[in-house]
N, C-alpha and C positions, 0 to 999 in steps of 0.2 A: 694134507695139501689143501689150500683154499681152492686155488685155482682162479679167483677174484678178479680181474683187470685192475692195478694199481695203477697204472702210469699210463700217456702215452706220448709220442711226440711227432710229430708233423712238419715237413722238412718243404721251406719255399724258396723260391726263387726271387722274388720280390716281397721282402719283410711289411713294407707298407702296406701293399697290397694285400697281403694277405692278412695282416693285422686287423684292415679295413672290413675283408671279408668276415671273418670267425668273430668281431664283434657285432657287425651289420645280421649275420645270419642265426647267429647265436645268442646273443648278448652276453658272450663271454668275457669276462674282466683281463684283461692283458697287463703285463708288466716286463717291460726288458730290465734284463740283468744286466749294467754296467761292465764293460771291456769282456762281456761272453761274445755277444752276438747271441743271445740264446732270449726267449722272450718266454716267462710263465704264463700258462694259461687256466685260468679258475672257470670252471664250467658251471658252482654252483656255490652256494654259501660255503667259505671258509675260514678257517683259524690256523692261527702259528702251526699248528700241527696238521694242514690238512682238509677236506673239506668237515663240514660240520653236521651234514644229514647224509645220512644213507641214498645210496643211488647216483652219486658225482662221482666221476673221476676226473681230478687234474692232471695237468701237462707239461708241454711246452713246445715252442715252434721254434725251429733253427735253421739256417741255411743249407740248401739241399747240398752243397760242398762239403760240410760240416756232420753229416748225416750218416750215420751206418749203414742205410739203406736210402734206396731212393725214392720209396714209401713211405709213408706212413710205419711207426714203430707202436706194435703193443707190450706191455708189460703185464704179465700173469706172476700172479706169487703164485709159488710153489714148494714144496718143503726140503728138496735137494732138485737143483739146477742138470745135475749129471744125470739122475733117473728119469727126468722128465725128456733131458734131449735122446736119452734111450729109448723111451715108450715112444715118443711123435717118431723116431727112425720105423721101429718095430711095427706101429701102424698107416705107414707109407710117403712119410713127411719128410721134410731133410731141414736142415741147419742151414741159412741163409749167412747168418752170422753169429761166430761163434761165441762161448761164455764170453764177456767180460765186463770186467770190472768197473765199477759204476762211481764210487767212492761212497764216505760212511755214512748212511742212509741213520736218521733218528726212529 
């Protein structure tokens, strides 16, 4: 199990705005996805596959309607989905929202 942070995504209420922000703050590279509603976010040098140095994770920002949570979402790899939501029960955490399905990841 890595345990890494892979992903994560960021849920707004005003697209613009908040486009405005996380590039003004960050100088993060933005790009919307055509008929998503979903806008990628590159944090740091990237390629077709990803970013390109050690230490970036990318994203993406979507409408908090749109959103599984009303948070902020992280993504952790891990080596079975099922054991991990086992241990986070086991050491006093609970499931906000449950496995699913993401579609086919490269």
């Amino acid at each position: 199990m890595s345990g890494r942070v892979v992903h994560f995504e960021i849920p707004y209420e005003d697209g613009d705005r908040a486009q405005q922000f996380y590039e003004g703050a960050f100088g993060w590279q933005l790009q919307g996805v055509p008929g998503m509603g979903y806008v990628l976010a590159s944090t740091g040098p990237t390629g077709d596959r990803g970013p390109t140095e050690p230490g970036f994770v990318n994203g993406g920002m979507l409408r908090r309607s749109d959103s599984p949570s009303p948070g902020p979402v992280v993504v952790v790899d891990v080596e079975s989905i099922d054991e991990a939501l086992e241990r986070i029960g086991e050491l006093g955490g609970s499931t906000v929202v449950g496995k699913t399905p993401v579609g086919p990841m490269v």
